[in-house]
Every structure is written in C-alpha cells, then in structure tokens.
N, C-alpha and C positions, 0 to 999 in steps of 0.2 A: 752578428758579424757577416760580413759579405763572403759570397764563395768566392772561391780564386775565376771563376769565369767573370763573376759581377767587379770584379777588383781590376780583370783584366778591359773589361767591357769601360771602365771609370776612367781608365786613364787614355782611349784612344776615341769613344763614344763623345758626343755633345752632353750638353748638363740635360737638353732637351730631349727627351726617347719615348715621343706617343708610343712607339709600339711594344714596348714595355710595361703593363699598367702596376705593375710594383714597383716600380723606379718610381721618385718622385718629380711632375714635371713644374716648368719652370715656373709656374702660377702658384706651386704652392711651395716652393724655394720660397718666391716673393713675399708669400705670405707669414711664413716663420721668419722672415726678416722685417718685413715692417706691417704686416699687418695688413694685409689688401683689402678684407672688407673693415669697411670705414665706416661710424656715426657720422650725426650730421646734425649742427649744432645751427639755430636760428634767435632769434629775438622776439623778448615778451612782448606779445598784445599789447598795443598801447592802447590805455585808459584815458580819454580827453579830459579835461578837469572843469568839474559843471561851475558857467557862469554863475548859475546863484545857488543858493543855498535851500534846499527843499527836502520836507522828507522822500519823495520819492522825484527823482530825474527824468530827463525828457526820453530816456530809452526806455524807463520802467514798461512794463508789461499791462500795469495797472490801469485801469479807466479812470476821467476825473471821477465819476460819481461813485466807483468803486474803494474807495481811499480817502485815509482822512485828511481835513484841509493842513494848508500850511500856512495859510494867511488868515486869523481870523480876528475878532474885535475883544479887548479885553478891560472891563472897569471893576470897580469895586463890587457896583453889585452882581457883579457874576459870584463873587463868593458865598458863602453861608456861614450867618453868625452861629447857627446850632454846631454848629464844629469846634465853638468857643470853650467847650468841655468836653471832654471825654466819656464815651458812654461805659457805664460800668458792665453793662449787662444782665444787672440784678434786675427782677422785679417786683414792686412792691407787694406785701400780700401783709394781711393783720399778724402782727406781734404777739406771741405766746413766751412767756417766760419760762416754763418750765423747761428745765436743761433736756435738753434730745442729742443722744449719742448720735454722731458724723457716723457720712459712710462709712470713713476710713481714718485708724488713730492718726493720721498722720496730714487729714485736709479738716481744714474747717474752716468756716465762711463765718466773718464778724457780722454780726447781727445789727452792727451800725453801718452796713452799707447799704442796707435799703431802707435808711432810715435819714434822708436827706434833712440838714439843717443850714440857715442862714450863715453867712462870716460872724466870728464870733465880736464883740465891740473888746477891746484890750480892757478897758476899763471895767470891766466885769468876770476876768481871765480868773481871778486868783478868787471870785466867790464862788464862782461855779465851780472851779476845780475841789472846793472846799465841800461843798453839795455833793459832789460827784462822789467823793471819797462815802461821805455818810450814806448815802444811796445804796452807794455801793455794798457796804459792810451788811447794812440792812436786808437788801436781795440774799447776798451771798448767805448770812442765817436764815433767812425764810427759807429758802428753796432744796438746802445743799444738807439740812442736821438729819441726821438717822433718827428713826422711829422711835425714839423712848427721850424721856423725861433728864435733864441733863441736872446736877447739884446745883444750888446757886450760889455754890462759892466760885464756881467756873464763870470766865469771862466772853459764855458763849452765849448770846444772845437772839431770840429765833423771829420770826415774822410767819405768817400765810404763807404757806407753799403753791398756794394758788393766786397770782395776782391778776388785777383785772387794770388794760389799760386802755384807758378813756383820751382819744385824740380829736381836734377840729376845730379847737379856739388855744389861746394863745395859754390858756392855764390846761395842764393836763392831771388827770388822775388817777393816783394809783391806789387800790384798795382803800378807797375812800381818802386817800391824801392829795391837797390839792399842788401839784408843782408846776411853777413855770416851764415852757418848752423848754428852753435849753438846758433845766435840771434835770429833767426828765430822759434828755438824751444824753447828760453824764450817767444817768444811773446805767444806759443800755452797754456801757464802755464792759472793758476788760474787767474781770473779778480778779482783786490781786490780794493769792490766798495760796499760804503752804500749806502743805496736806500730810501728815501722817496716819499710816489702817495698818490694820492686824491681814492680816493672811485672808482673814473671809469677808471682809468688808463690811465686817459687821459695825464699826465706829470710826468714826471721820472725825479728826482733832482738826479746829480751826486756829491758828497760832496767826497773832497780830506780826503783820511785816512788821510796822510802824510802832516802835513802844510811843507810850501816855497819849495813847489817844483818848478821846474822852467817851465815855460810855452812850448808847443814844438816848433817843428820847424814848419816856414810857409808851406814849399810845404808838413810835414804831416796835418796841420790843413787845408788846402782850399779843399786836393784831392777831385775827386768822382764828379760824374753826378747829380745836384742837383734835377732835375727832375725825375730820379732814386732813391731817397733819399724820395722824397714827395711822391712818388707813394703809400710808405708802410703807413700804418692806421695804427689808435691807437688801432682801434679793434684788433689787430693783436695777439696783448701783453696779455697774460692769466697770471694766478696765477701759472702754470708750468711753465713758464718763473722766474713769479719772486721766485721762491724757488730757481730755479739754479742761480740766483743772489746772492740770500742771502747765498747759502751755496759757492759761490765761493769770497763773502768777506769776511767770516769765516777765508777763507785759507791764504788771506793775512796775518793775524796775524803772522800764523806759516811761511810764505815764509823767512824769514829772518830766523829764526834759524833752517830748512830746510838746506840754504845754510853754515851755520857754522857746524852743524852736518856733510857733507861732506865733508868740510874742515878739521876737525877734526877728521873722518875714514881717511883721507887721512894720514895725521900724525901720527896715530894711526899703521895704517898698515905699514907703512916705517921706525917706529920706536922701533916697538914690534911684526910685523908679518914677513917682509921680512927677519930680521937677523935668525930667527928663520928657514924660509925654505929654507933660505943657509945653515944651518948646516944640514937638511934633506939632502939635493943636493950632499951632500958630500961624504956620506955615509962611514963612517970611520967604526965604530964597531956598535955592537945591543946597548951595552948601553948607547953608547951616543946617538943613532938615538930615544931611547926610552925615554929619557929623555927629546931631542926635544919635541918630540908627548907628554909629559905632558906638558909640557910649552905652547906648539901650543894647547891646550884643555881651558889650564887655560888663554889664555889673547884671546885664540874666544870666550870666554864666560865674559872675564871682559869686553872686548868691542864688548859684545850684536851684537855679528857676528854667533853665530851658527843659523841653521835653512837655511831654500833655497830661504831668500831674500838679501842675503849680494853680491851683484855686482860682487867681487873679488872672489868668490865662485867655479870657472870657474879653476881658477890658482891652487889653494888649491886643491882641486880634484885630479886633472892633476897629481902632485906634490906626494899627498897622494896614488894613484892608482901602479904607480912608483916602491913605496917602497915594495909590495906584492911579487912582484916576487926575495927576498932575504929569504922567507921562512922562515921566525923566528916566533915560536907561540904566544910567548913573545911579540912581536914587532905588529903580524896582529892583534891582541887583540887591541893594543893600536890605529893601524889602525882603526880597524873597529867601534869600539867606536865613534872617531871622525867624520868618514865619516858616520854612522848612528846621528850623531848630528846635520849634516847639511843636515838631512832631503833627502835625496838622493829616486829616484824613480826607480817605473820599470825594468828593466833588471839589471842595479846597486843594489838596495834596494837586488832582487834575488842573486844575488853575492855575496856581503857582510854576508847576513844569514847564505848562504853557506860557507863564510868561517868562519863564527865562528859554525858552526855546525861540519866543518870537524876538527878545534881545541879541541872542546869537547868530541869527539867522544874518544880521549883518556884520560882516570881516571886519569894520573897523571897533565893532566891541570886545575883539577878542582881550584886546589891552585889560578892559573896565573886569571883562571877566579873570583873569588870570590876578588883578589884583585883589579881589574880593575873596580871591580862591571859594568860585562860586561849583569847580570843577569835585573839590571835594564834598561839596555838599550833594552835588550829583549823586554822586557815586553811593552814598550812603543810605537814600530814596534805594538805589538798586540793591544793597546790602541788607538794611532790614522791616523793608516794606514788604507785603504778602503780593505775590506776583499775580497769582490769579482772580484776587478782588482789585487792582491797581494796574489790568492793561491796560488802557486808556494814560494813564499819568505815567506807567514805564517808557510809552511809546514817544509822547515827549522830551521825556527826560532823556532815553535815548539819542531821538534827533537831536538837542541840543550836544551832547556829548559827542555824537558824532561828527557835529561841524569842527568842535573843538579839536576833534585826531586830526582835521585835515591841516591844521598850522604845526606844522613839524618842529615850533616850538616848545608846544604840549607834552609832547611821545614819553618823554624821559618822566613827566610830573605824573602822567597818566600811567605808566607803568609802575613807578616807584608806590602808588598808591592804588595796585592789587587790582586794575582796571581787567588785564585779561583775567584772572580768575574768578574774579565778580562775573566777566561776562560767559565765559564757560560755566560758571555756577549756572545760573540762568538757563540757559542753551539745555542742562542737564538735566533740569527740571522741565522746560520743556518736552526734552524727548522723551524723559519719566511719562509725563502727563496723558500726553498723546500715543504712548504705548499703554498707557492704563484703560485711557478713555477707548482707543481705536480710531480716533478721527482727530484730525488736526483744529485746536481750539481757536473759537473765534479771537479774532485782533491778532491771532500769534502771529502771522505769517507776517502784517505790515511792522510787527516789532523786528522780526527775524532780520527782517532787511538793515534796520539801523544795525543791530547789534552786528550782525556781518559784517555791511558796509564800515564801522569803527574797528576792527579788524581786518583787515584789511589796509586800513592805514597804520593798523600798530605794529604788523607783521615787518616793518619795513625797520623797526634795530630789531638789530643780533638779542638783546636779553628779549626782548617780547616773545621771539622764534625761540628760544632755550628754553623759556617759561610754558610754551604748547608744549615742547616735547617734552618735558616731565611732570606736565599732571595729562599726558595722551590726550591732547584733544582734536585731531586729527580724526581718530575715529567717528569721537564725539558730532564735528562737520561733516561726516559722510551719512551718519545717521541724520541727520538733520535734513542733508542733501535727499536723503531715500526718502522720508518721510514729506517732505516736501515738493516731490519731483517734478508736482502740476506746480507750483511755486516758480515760473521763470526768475523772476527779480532774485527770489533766495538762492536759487542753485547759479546765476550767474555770478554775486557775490564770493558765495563761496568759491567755484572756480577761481575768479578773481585771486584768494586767497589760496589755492593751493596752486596757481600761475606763478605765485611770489617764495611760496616754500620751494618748492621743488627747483626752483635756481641753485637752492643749497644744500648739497650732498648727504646734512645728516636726516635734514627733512626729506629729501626726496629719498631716502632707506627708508625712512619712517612709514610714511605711505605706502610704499612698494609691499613693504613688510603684509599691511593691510588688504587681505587677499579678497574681501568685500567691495574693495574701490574698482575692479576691473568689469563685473557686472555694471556695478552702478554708472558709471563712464560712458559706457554701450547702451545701457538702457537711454541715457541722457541723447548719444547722438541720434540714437532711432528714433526719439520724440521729438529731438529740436533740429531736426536737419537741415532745417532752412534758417534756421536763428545763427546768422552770424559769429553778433558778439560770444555767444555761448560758446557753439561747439570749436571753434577757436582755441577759446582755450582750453576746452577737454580734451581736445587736437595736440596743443603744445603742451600739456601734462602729462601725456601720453606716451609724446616725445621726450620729457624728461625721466619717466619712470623706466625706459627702455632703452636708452643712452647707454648705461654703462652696467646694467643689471641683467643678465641672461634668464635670472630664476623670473622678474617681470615679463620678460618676452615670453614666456613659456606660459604663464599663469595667466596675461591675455590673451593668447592663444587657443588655450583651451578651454576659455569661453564661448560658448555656441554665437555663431553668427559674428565669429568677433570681425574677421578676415571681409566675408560680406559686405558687416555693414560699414568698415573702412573704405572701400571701392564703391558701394553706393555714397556713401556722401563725395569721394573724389568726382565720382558721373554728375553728382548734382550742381557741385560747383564747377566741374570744368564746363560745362552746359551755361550755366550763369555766366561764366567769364566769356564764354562765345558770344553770347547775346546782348554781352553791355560792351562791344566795341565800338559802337556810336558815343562820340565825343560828349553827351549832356548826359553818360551815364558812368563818369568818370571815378565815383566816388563806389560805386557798386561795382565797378571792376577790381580796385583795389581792395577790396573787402575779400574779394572772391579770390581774387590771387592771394590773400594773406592767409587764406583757411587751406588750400593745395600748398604752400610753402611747407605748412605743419605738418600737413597731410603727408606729401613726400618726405618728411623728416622720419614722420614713424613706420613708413613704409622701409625706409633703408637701413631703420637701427634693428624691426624685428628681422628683416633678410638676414641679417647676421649668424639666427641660429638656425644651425642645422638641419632641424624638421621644417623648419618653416621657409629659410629663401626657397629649396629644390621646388615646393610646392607654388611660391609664388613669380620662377622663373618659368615652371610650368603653364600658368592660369590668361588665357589668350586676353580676360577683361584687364587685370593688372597689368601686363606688359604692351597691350593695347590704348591703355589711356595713359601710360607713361611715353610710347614712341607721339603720341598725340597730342601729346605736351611740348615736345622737343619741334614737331612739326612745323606749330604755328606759333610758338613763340622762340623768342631771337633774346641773348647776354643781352643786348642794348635795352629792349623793352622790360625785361622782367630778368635780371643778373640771379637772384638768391632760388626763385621757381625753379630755371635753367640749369643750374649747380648741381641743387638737391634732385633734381630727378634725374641728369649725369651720374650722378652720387648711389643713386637708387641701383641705376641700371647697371653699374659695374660691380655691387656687390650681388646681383641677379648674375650679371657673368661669369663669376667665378665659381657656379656651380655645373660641372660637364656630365651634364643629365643629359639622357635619350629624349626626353620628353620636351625639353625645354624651347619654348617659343623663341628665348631670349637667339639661342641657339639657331634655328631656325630662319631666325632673319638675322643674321648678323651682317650681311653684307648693307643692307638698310641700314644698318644701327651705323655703320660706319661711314655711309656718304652722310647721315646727320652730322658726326661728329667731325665734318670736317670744317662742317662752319664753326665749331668752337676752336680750330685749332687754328684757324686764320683769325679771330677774331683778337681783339687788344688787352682781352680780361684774363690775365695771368691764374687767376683759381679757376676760368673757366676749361683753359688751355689745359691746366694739369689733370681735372677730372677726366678730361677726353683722353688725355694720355692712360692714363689709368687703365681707363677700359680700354683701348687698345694692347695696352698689357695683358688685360685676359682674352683678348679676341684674337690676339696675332696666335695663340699654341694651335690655331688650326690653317691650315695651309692655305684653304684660298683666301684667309684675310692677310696672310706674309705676301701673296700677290698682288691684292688688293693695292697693299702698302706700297708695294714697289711701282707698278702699275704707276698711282696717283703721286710718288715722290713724296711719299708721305715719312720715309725712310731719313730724306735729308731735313726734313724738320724736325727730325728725332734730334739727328749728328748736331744742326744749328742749336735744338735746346742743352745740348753738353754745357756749352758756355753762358748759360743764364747764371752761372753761379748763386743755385738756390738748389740745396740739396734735395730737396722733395722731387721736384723735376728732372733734376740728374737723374734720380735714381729710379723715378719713373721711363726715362726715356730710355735708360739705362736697360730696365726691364722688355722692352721691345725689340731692340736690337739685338740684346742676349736669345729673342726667340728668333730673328732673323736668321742668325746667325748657325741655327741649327741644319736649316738646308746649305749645303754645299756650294750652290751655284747662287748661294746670294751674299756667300760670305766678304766676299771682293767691294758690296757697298761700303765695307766702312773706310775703305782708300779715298772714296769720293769724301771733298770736302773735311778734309785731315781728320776723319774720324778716330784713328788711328791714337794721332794726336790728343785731340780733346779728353781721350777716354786716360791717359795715360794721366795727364794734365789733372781732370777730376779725382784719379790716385792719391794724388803727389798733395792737394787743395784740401781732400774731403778725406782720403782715408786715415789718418792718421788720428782723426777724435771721430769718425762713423766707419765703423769698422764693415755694418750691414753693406753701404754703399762699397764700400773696397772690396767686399764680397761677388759683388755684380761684376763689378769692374773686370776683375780678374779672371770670373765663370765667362766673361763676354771673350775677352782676350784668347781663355783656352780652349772657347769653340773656334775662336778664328787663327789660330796658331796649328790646328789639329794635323799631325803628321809631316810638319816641317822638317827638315833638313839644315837648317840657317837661322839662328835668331834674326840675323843683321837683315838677309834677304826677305823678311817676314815683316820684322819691326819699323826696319830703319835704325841708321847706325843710333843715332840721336834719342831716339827713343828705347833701342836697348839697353845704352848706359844707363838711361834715368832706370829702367825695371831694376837693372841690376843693382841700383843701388836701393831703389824703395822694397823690393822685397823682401829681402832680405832684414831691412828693418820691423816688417810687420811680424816679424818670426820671434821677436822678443832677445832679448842680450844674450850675447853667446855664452854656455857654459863655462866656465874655469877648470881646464886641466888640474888634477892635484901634480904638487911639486915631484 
C-alpha cells in the first residue's frame, strides 16, 4: 500500500517522476500494458527448387570427383547371374554318418545342405521318395540301437554303425551298396523316428511311424562288424542326441507333403510360369512384354515363389536381366519391381537401385512410378536389407526416393507407408555405428544427404511433424548434425529441416527443450561463417527457438562465446554487404542482407531478458554495428533489415543502465529516426515511435522533440486510427507532458481533441490504450481550477460522459 505522502504525491504529481526511483516511470507503465520489449518475427530462407534432379545439387559442398555419379550407363550385363541363387553359407566338407550331438539342444544344421543335388525329374518323385523311406529306416537301425543283442521277435532291425560313403560318379556307395545319387541323398534326409528310454539311457525303443511297412532286405539287415557295433556304450547317448531324434521325427510328418509341395511347383511352373517367359523371350512390342511382367508378378506371388528361396530363381533372373537392355522406362519399372521381389543381393540389389533411380531422375516418370507403386518396393530395400554391406544400393535407392518427396503428390503415400520411421531407423543405426566405430563410415555421409534432403520434403504435413515428435527424432538430427559437422551438405539439410519445424510451436518446444542444440548451432556458425546458405538458417532457428521462450535465451546464453560469435558473424556480413554495393554484385548483396535480417531478429528476442539486453545495451560493438546499420541503409532499400534493427535498438532502450552506449548516444539514435518517421512505411514509422517512447523519459530528448516538431507528428499520428500507433504515440506525449512548460503542446493542432477522440474510438474494447489516454490527460489537467477552461466545453461533455462509463454499471441501491 502507498503511504498517505505517496497517495498524496499520485494525485497532484505526473504519472512521470525520474526523481523518484520507486515510483514506476512511464516506460515501464508502457510496458505492463503492452509489452515494450517486442520479438521480431521474419521469413524462412528460401530454398530454389533444383532444375534437375541429382544426387547431389549445384550448391553441394561436394567435388565432382569426390561423389558418386548421377548419370551413368546401365545394360544387362552389368548384372550377375551367380546371384541367381542364394548362397547358403555352408561349406562342403566329407560326410560322416555317425550321429554327433549339436552345440546346442536346440540348433541343428540339416546335413543335406551341404549336400547340393540336381532338380528332381517329377517322374521319379514317388520312387525315390520310396528309396528314401527304406534308407532311411536302415541308417536309423544301423547307427541309433544300444549295445546288446535285440530278440528277434522284435521288429527292430540293425545295420553297421559305421558307414562308409563313396561319392564322384553318378552310382554311390554305401557300406558296399551300390545307390543311385539321388537315393543316396534321400537317405541323408530327416530320420523319422519315435523314441521311448528308461531314465538312464540305457535302451532306445524304435516304434514304426508308418504301420505295414515291409521288412528290409537281408544283406541291409545283417551288414557291419558286430564287434564294432558292441564296442559303442550306452554311455555314449546324451540328452543332445535325443533332441536331435525327437526334432528329426517331427520332420517325418511334413516329409510327405514336402514331396507333394515339389510336385506341385513343379506343375505350377510348367503351367503358369514357363508360358509366361516365352512370351518375355519373344520380345514382340513394350506392351505386350509389360503385360507379361504383370502376370510373371501376379502368379510368383500366387504360387509363393517370390523371395531368394524358390530353386527356379536362377532362370527367372537370367530371363529378367535380358529384358533391360531394350530400354523402356515403362517396362525396367516393371523389371525392377520383380527382380527386387525375389530378394536379389549385392552387385544386383546395386543395379537394380540404379536403374530405378536413373528412371526417376526424370519428373515425367513420376506417373509410370506411382502406378507400379515402385515407391513401396523402395522402401522395403531400406526395411530389410543389411545397411552396412548395401551402402552403395541404399544410396540409390535413396536418391530415387528422394526425387519422389519432391512431388507433393507422394507425401501422403510415402508417409502412410512408415517412410519417416524407416528413415530415422537408419539415421539411428548410423549414429549407433559411428559412435561404435568413432569415425564417420565410408559412403555414410553421401547417403545422409539423400536421407535428409527426403526429409525435408516430408516435414512439410502436419502427420510427418507429429510422427518426429513421438518417436524424438530431433535429437536423433542434431546427433547426426554433431557427428557430421565437417559434412557441409548434411548439416545444411538438416538446418534446412529444422528451418521448417521450428515455424511450429510444438516443434520448436521440442528443440528448445534440447539443451545440446545451442552448442551445436555455435559451433556450426564458428566453422561456417562465411557459408551463406547455412548459417542462415542456424541464424533463423535461433531466431525461432528465442521468439517466445525465455528458458532458450538463457540456455544460449550461457554458452561460451555465444554473444561473440553472434556480433562476429553480424561484422562479417555487414562488411560483405558494404563491399557488394557495386550493381554486378547484386545477388551477394541480397544474400548478405538476408543473414543480418536473422541476425537482428535474434539479437532483439535474446535483448528481451533481463541479464542479457543491460549487457548488450552496454557492448560498444553491438550497439555500434546496429547505429551502422541504420546509417547506411534507408526503409526504401532494405524495409525488413531497417525494421528489425529499429526493433533491436528499442528493446536495448528500455534498459536505463549507467553503462549503456544505447544511452549514451541517444541524441544520434534520434536524428536516425527521424528518417523513419518522415518516411511512407507505416511499421517503419511505428518502430521509431516506439523507441522514441523510451528515449523521450529523459529530458534532453523531450527537447530534442520539441526543438525538431517532432511533438506534432506525434498529435498528427492520433488520427491514424490504428491502435498500435495510438498508443505508441500516445506513450510520448504522456512523457512530454511530464515537464510543465511543455504541457500547452497538446493545444497545438487539437491534440486535445484527438486524444479524447482515441477515448471514445479505442477505449471501450482496449482498455491499455484508454489507460494512456487518460494518464496523458491527468498530467495535462494537473492543478486546474476549471474543467471547461482546461478541456474545452466540447470535449468536457464527451469526458463526462465516457468516463464514467469506463467505471463499469452503477451499483443498485437496496430497496
């Protein structure tokens, strides 16, 4: 509460009382009404949109010889038929029958995968499988009965526990029996056999899956050294034995529809696949070959043949690979689809990319590709291909994907189909990689760039930006950005991409949040300070992170060098803008004013706090390359430069520091702004007003005012009817009005009037502004005698009536 001195001091004093420094003066009245220090709000960076389509653009960083091509030659023989199968990885080594316990109960490796055979002929399906069975039964008693002598009322029949197998011509032999290869390699099949034991393992019951099978033949049932037979103990037999039993009687079940299943491809293929790559073979016109290749899509997929396990795989390829070198975009579309569907590796998988990246590289394919939805097969290469054997073919696959973001027809399909989490996938294994290794991997950095550059085009719908912020991958880009910092192309990308988030409020909290991002920013302008396009936009990110967030200003702040290296890069480029005002350097003037725009934007949003404007109203280079600004450029040449460093310097005003430069020269600050207030640009006028607001609370700029008639352009802006000006100009005269002998200007040119006028107009829905109005009134009313004599009749009526209304409805007597 006020003492009755300060109560009495209120009602006869002005609102204005420097000599008071407890009272509040009227700057900071202003300021609890509308807010005197001001942000300052500019326009994203524009992005030219590259004539053609390349992995890296004519700004890249990149050397040609440093980068891979974008134009290259592609035929059939660039591919590789060894790709035509899949490598298993086994390798061959001689064949031991005797059962050997797995590392582990629970892996075991079939002993027919290093044991490669011919396609089987159908016509021979059901003899072999008949061989296979007796083989079978025969191994499984030679090798698997316990050491003693079994009844021969029992139906278990034994062979040599030792066999010997003779490979290298087309008859093989086992223990002296002569079989054909492919009986041979039914015998090496699954052993399909239930097993019942006692607790110690001491006896193995063999019980036929199959009842009335027929007994074998004598010379397989007597073979083998029986004294060789006995030598083996029961001890022998573990619990890793009997898992590979049990899991290889499992397989009997499925052995039998095993062999119908390849009877049935068999069929399958001779009667839906082979007609189909005669008509390929033929090669009549594009649209019948393309027709083929839907029908060859649609029946490898009704009969569960795409992928790189279908046998025939080999031929199809072959067949497929062929058709490339007829050159149709239309047609290698259709190609490359299929042959990315059966899963193709290495040098191939590279190929393929390549050719649908060299189709998309022209705009009018995008049609051919969005019908083929060649976009999801993209994407699926980046889903479950191994990223670090496949940079080379991500890198294409990539750039085509990326041209594909740029038709903003895409956006929607490419999101709907997990495009940004695929590509943060990626991103995350990257920065995994290179935080493992300690060094950024080769080819990563020219991927980095597509995968950026296609973000950046996705960030532009609302779900793409929803989709970053809830799996965080904001962070995920500034790591990326750190890790990459010698990376120009990647880190301007990226900027690129967070120039487009930080437009939107929950993005740019997002970021801000991120207390890593304000080193990393600084470090970026200290290394690119001469790179335009870059620090640009780490300039206007900077600018949005510090807009409307105090704890951002603070947090850049208290980064070493932060303040420095702001005012070095303003010296560099206002130096640059000096030196390209020769007319044939037009294009590098504009460049250079676009980066002091940003520049001044984050200069006047961090002024805002507390510890920081005093400091940089104080700093002779700050407040000297801002009056230096104002100097030699003019609203007509440069409107938005002019503005924001207006903008700057009035929230620098409104700190009434000992120290302050601003302070200092204010009478300088004010013959500046006198060219903005003659000038035709109405936001230029009002910034001058502004700071005139904080420079009039000291006396020689209230004469200043007077002096220049700067007083009646105040009275003349009343009637702009545009409340910000009002009330700005409103604030000037309120401080005029504080000395005595200057109260009598508001008589000149019906000031009087206008202010009453602005009342009656503005205060009844801006209560701030009817605030001023009436503080200006009760300094120029102070110690009257006469409203009439004061006012004017005219204008006291109207008080008497508006006041009273601002006072709110009159109570209601009770009855």
């Amino acid at each position: 509460m006020l003492s009755p001195n300060d109560k009495k001091l209120e009602k006869l004093d002005p609102f204005y009382r420097p000599s008071m420094s407890k009272q509040k003066t009227s700057a900071e009245i202003v300021s609890e009404a509308r807010n005197a220090l001001r942000t300052v709000g500019t326009q994203r960076p524009f992005t030219p949109r590259e004539d053609q389509r390349k992995l890296f653009g004519p700004t890249s960083s990149r050397t040609p010889e440093n980068r891979p091509p974008s134009s290259f030659s592609l035929h059939a023989s660039s591919f590789e038929s060894s790709d035509s199968r899949p490598i298993s990885g086994a390798r061959l080594s001689p064949l031991e029958l005797k059962p050997k316990a797995p590392a582990s109960p629970t892996t075991e490796e079939d002993p027919c995968l290093a044991f490669p055979k011919p396609p089987v002929d159908p016509a021979k399906i059901r003899r072999i499988s008949s061989a296979r069975a007796r083989l079978f039964r025969a191994a499984s008693q030679g090798t698997l009965l316990p050491d003693r002598t079994l009844p021969p009322t029992e139906s278990k029949k034994t062979v040599e526990s030792k066999e010997t197998v003779v490979m290298g011509d087309p008859m093989v032999k086992i223990n002296g029996i002569h079989l054909t290869e492919s009986d041979a390699v039914g015998h090496l099949k699954s052993h399909p056999l239930q097993l019942t034991y006692d607790g110690s393992f001491s006896e193995i019951k063999e019980q036929e899956t199959f009842k009335g099978t027929t007994s074998l033949p004598s010379h397989l049932r007597s073979g083998g050294d029986q004294g060789k037979r006995r030598s083996r103990t029961s001890s022998s037999f573990n619990s890793s034995d009997l898992s590979r039993l049990e899991t290889r009687a499992v397989s009997k079940a499925n052995l039998q529809e095993k062999e119908t299943e390849i009877e049935v491809d068999e069929v399958f293929w001779n009667t839906r696949i082979v007609p189909i790559l005669h008509e390929l073979e033929k090669e009549e016109n594009i649209e019948t070959i393309c027709a083929a290749c839907t029908q060859l899509h649609h029946a490898l997929e009704e009969g569960n043949m795409l992928g790189n396990k279908f046998k025939r795989r080999s031929i199809l390829l072959k067949t497929l690979y062929k058709l490339v070198d007829i050159g149709s975009d239309v047609l290698s579309l259709k190609l490359a689809k299929i042959i990315l569907a059966l899963k193709v590796s290495r040098k191939n998988l590279l190929n393929v990319c390549k050719l649908i990246f060299k189709i998309s590289r022209s705009e009018k394919n995008d049609s051919l590709i969005e019908n083929d939805s060649i976009l999801e097969s993209l994407l699926e290469v980046l889903r479950s291909e191994d990223l670090q054997t496949n940079t080379e073919a991500f890198l294409y696959c990539m750039g085509a994907i990326k041209f594909i973001s740029g038709n903003p027809g895409f956006l929607d399909e490419m999101i709907s189909k997990d495009a940004v989490e695929i590509l943060m996938n990626l991103i995350k294994q990257i920065n995994e990689n290179t935080k493992k290794c300690g060094t950024c991997l080769p080819n990563s950095g020219h991927l980095l760039v597509q995968m950026t550059a296609t973000l950046r085009n996705l960030v532009d719908s609302p779900l793409a930006r929803s989709k970053l912020l809830s799996i965080s991958a904001l962070p995920q880009l500034c790591m990326v950005m750190g890790q990459y910092v010698a990376d120009k192309d990647v880190c301007t990308n990226i900027a690129r991409i967070f120039s487009k988030l930080t437009s939107y409020h929950d993005c740019c909290v997002a970021l801000a949040n991120y207390s890593r991002c304000y080193a990393l920013f600084l470090k970026l302008i200290n290394k690119y300070q001469k790179k335009q396009d870059l620090v640009v936009r780490i300039v206007f990110i900077l600018g949005n992170l510090t807009a409307k967030n105090n704890q951002a200003r603070e947090q850049f702040c208290k980064e070493k060098g932060s303040i420095p290296a702001l005012l070095s890069l303003f010296g560099t480029f206002h130096r640059l803008d000096l030196g390209a005002e020769k007319p044939a350097a037009g294009a590098g003037r504009a460049q250079a004013q676009d980066v002091l725009i940003k520049l001044t934007r984050v200069l006047a949003n961090l002024a805002i706090h507390p510890a920081v404007g005093p400091a940089l109203a104080a700093d002779p280079l700050a407040v000297g390359l801002l009056l230096a600004t104002l100097e030699y450029k003019s609203i007509e040449d440069c409107e938005e430069l002019v503005i924001n460093t207006t903008a700057t310097i009035n929230n620098l005003s409104y700190y009434q520091v000992k120290n302050s430069i601003i302070q200092d020269k204010k009478l300088y600050i004010a013959e500046l702004l006198i060219k903005l207030l003659v000038s035709n640009n109405m936001d230029g006028i009002l910034e001058a007003v502004r700071v005139f607001g904080n420079l009039s609370q000291d006396r020689d700029i209230c004469n200043f005012i007077v002096q220049k008639n700067v007083h009646k352009f105040m009275i003349a802006l009343l009637d702009a009817k545009h409340q910000d000006i009002c009330f700005s100009a409103c604030g000037v005269l309120l401080n005029l009005t504080v000395d005595k002998d200057k109260r009598v200007i508001l008589k000149e040119g019906g000031g009087i009037k206008k202010l009453v006028d602005c009342l009656r107009h503005f205060g009844p829905t801006d209560w701030q502004l009817a605030c001023l109005v009436c503080k200006t009134l009760w300094n120029f009313s102070e110690n009257i005698t006469n409203a009439s004599s004061c006012f004017g009749d005219e204008d006291t009526n109207t008080l008497l009536v508006l006041l009273p209304s601002f006072l709110g409805p009159k109570p209601q007597s009770d009855p």
